[in-house]
C-alpha positions as a Markdown table, in Angstrom:
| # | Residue | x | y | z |
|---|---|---|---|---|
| 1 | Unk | 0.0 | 0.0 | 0.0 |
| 2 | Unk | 1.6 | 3.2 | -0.8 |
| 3 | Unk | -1.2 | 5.8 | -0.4 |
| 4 | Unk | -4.8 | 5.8 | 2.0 |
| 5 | Unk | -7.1 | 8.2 | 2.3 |
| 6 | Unk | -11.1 | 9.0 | 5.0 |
| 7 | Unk | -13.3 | 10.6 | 6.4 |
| 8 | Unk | -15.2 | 10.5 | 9.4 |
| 9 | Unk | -17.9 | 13.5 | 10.2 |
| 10 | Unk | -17.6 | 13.6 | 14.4 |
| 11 | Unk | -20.0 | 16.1 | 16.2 |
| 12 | Unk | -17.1 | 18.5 | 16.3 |
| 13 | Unk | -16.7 | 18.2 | 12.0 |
| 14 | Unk | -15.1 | 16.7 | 9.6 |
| 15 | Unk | -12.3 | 15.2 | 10.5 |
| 16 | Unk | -10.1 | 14.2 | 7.3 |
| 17 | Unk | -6.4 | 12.3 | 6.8 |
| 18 | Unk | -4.6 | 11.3 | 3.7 |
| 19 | Unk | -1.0 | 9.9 | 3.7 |
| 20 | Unk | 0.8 | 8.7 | 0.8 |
| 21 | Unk | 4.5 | 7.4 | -0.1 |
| 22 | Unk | 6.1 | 9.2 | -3.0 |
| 23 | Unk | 9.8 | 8.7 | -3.8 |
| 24 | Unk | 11.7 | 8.3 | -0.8 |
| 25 | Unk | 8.6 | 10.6 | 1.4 |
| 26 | Unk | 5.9 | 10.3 | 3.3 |
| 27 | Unk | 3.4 | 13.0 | 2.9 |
| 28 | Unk | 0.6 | 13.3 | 5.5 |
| 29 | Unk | -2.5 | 15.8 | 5.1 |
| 30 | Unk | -4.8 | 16.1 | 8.1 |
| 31 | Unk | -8.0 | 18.3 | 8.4 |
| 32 | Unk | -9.0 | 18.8 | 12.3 |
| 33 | Unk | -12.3 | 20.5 | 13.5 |
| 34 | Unk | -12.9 | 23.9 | 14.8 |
| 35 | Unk | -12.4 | 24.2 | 18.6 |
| 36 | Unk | -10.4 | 20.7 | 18.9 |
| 37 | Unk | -6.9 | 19.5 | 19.2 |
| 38 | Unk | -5.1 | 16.1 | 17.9 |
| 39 | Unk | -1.8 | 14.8 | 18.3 |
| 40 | Unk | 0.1 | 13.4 | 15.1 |
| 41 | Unk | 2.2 | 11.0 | 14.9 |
| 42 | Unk | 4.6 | 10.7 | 12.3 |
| 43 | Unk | 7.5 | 8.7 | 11.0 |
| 44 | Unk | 10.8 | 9.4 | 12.3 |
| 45 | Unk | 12.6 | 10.2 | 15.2 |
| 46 | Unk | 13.9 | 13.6 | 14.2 |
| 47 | Unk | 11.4 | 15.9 | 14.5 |
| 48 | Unk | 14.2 | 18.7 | 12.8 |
| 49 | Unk | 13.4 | 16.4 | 9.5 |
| 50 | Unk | 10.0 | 16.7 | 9.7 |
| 51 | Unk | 8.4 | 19.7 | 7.3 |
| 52 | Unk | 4.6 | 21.3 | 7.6 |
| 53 | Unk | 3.9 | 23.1 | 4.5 |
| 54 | Unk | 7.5 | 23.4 | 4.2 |
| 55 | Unk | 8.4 | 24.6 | 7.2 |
| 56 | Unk | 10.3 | 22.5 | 10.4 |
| 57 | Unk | 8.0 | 21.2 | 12.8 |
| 58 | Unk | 10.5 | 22.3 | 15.2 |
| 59 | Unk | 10.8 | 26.5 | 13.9 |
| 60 | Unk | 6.9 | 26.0 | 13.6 |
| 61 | Unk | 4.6 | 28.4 | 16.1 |
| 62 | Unk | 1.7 | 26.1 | 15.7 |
| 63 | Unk | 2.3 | 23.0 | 16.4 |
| 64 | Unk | 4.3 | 21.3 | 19.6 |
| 65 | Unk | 6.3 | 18.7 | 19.3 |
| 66 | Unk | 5.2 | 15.9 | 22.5 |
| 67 | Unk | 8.2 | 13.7 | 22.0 |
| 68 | Unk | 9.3 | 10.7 | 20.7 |
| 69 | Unk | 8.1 | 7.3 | 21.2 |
| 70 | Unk | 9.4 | 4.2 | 18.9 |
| 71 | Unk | 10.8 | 5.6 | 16.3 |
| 72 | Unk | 7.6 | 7.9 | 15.8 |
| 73 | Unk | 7.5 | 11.8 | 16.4 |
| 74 | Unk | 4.2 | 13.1 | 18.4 |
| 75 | Unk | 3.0 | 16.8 | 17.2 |
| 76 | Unk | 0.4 | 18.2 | 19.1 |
| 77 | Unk | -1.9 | 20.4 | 16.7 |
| 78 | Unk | -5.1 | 22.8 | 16.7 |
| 79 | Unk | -8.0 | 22.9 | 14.3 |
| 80 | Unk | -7.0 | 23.2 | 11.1 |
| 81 | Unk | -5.4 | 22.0 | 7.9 |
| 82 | Unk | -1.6 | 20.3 | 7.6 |
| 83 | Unk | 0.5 | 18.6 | 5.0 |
| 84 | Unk | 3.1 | 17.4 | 7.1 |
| 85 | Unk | 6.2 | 15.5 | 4.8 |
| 86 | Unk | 9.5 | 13.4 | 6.1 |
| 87 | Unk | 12.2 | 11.5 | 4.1 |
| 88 | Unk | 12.4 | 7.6 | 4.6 |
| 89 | Unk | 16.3 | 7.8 | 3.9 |
């Protein structure tokens, strides 16, 4: 499987993820609802390699990295809409 996609409409909204692997990349899009807060985890253990529309998860004002946890870095995030993208290599 190299790309997934949902959706699931909670009380809160729609809540929407895609995720796809494109040459040596994983590229994650996530929609979260207004007034709510999810926590992300993503491949990786550097969180310094780990881009949100281009920009560091660590330089980002918006999003808090929680840690790492087996090989897997936790981002804590607000409503809103993210395409988050790390390297495999």
């Amino acid at each position: 499987i190299d790309w997934a996609e949902t959706t699931y409409i909670s009380v809160r909204g729609e809540i929407h993820t895609s995720w796809k692997i494109s040459e040596n990349s994983f590229i994650l899009n996530v929609k979260v609802p207004t007034g709510c807060r999810a926590t992300i985890s993503l491949p990786g253990a550097d969180p310094g390699k780990i881009t949100e529309n281009n920009i560091p998860v660590t330089e980002s004002g918006y999003i808090k990295v929680k840690g790492i946890r087996k090989d897997r870095t936790l981002c804590e995030v607000s409503s809103g809409e993210y395409a988050f993208r790390t390297s495999f290599k």
